[in-house]
C-alpha positions as CSV (number, residue, x, y, z in Angstrom):
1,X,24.4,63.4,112.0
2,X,27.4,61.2,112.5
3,X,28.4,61.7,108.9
4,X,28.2,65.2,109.0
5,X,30.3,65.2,111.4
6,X,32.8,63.2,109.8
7,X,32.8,65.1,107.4
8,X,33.8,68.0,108.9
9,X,36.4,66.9,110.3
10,X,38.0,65.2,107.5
11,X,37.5,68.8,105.6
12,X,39.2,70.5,108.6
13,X,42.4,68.0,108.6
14,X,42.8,68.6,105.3
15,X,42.7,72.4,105.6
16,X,44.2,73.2,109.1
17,X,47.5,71.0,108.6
18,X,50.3,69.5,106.0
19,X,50.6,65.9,105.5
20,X,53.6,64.4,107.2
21,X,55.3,64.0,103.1
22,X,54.4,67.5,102.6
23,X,56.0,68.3,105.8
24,X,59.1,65.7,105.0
25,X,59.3,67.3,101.3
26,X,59.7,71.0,103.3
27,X,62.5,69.9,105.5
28,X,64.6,68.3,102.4
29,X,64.2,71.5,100.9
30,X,65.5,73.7,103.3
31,X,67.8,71.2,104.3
32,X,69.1,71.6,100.5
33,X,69.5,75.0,100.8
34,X,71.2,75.7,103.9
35,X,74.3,73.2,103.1
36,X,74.7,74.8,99.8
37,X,74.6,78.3,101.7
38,X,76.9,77.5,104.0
39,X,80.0,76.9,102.6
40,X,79.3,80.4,101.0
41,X,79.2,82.2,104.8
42,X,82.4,80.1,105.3
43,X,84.0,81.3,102.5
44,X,82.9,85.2,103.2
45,X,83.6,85.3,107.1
46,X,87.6,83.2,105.8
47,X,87.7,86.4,103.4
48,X,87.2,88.9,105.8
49,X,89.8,87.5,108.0
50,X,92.1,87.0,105.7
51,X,91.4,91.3,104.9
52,X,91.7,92.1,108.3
53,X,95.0,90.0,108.2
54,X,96.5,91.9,105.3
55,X,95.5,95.1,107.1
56,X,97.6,94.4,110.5
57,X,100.6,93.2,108.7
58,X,100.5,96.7,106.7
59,X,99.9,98.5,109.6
60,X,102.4,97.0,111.6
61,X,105.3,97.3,109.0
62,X,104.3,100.6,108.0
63,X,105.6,100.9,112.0
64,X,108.3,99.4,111.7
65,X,109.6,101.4,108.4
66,X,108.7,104.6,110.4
67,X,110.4,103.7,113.1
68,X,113.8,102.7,110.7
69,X,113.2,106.4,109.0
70,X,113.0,108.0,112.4
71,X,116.4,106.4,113.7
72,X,117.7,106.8,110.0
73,X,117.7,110.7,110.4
74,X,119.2,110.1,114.3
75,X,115.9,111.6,116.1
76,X,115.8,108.1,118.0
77,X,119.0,106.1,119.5
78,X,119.1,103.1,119.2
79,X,121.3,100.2,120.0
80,X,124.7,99.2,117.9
81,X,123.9,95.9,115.6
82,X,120.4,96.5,115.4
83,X,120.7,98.4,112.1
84,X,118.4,101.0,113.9
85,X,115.1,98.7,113.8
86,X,113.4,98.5,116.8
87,X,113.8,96.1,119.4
88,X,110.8,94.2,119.3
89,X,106.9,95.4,118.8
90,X,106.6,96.3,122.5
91,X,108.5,99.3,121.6
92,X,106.8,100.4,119.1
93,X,103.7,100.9,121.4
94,X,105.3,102.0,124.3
95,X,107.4,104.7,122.0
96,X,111.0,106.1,122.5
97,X,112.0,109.4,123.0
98,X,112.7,111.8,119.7
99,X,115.2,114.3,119.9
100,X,114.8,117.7,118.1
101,X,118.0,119.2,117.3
102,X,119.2,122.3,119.3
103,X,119.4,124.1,115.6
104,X,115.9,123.2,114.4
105,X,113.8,126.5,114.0
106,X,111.5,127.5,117.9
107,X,108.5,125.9,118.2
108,X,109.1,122.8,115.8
109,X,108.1,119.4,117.2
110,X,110.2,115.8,116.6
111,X,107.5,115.1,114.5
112,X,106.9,118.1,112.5
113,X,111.0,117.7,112.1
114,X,111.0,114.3,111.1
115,X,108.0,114.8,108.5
116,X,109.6,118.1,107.0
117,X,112.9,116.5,106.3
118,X,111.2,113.5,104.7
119,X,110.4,111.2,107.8
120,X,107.0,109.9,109.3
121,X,107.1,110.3,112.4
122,X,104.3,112.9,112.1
123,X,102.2,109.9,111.0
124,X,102.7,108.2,114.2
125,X,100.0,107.5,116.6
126,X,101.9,109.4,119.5
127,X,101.8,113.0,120.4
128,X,104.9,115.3,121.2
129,X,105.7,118.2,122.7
130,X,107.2,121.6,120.9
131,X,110.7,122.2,121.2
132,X,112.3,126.2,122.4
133,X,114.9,127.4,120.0
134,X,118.8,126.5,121.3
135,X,117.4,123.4,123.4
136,X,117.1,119.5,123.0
137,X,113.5,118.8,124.3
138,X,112.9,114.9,124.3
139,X,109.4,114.0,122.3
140,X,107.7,110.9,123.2
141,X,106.5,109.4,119.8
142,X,104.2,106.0,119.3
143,X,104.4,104.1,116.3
144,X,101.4,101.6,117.0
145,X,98.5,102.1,119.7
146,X,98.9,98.4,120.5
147,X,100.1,95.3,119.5
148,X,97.3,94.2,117.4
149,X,95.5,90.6,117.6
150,X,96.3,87.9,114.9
151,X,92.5,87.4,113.1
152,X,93.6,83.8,112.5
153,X,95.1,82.7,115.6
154,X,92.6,85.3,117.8
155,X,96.1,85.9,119.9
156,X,97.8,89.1,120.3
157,X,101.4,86.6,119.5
158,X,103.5,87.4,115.9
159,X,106.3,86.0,114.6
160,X,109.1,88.1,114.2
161,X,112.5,88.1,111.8
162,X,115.8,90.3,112.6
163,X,117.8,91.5,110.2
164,X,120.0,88.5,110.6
165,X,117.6,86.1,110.4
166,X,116.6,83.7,107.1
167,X,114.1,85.1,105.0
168,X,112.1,81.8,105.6
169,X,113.3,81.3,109.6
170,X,110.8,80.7,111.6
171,X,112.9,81.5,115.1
172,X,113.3,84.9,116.0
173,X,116.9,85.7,116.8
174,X,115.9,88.4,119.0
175,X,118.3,91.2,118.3
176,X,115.9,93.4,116.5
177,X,112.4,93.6,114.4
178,X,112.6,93.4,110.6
179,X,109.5,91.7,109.2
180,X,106.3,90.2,111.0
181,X,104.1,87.1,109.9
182,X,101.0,85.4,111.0
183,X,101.8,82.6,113.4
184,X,99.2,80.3,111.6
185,X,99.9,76.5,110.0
186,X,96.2,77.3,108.5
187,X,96.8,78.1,103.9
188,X,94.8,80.8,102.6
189,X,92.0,80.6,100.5
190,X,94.6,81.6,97.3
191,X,96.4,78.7,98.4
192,X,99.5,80.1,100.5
193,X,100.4,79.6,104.1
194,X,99.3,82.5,106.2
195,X,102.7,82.6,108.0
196,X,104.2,83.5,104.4
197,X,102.1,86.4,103.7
């Protein structure tokens, strides 16, 4: 009876469980795998950052150049020396007031002025109000909805250039906004500095 019993129970164990090298051999296995697919996350969660990077620094220049076009054409004033860019991105998403000539045609907008003589301003995220012929009506018109945040430093913080500035400066003069970059010391995955894109 005993052996019958032993037996059993030596089938069972054999059945019911892994040894402790099958077990070991499992673990080395997925330990194996899971370093080699981790550098490949990494790499694919760096990449998207560094898309979401590119996208912002488009999006805020494309502000910017709006913004130039705008006081370009005179719809904006804008202070003397600053070569009509804007004073810093702040302005850009609290917007300025656009003018709409006294001669533009009734019922025609800043916007729908700016964008019909060749400006952008009707690509702006702001909204504006419609003008009555023979009066100036002042438009309200924002170029960004808000400073956006930096995917590689998770701050809302840039580093700006003026005009005046060196095209490699990394201090901000502070009379105007020409160019934004990344305020990183982190080098891309193509091998350039982030702050130089």
């Amino acid at each position: 009876m005993r052996s019958r019993t032993a037996g059993r129970a030596a089938a069972w164990s054999r059945v019911a469980g892994m040894t402790l090298l099958e077990l070991i051999m499992a673990c080395a296995i997925l330990a194996i795998l899971a370093s080699a697919a981790l550098p490949i996350a990494r790499m694919t969660v760096q990449r998207q950052r560094e898309a979401e990077l590119r996208r912002v620094l488009r999006e805020m220049r494309s502000a910017i150049d709006r913004y130039k076009d705008d006081a370009d054409k005179n719809l904006i004033r804008t202070e003397v020396g600053s070569q009509n860019y804007p004073p810093d991105l702040q302005t850009l998403v609290d917007g300025v007031t656009v003018s709409v000539p006294a001669n533009a045609p009734a019922g025609i907008s800043a916007s729908a002025l700016a964008t019909a003589s060749g400006g952008s301003a009707g690509a702006s995220a702001g909204t504006s109000a419609t003008s009555t012929l023979g009066s100036d009506v002042p438009n309200k018109v924002r170029y960004l909805r808000k400073i956006p945040v930096d995917p590689m430093t998770g701050k809302a913080e840039w580093g700006l250039r003026a005009v005046q500035d060196d095209p490699d400066s990394d201090s901000w003069s502070g009379h105007n906004v020409f160019d934004v970059y990344s305020q990183s010391t982190a080098t891309g995955i193509d091998g350039t500095k982030y702050k130089d894109w």
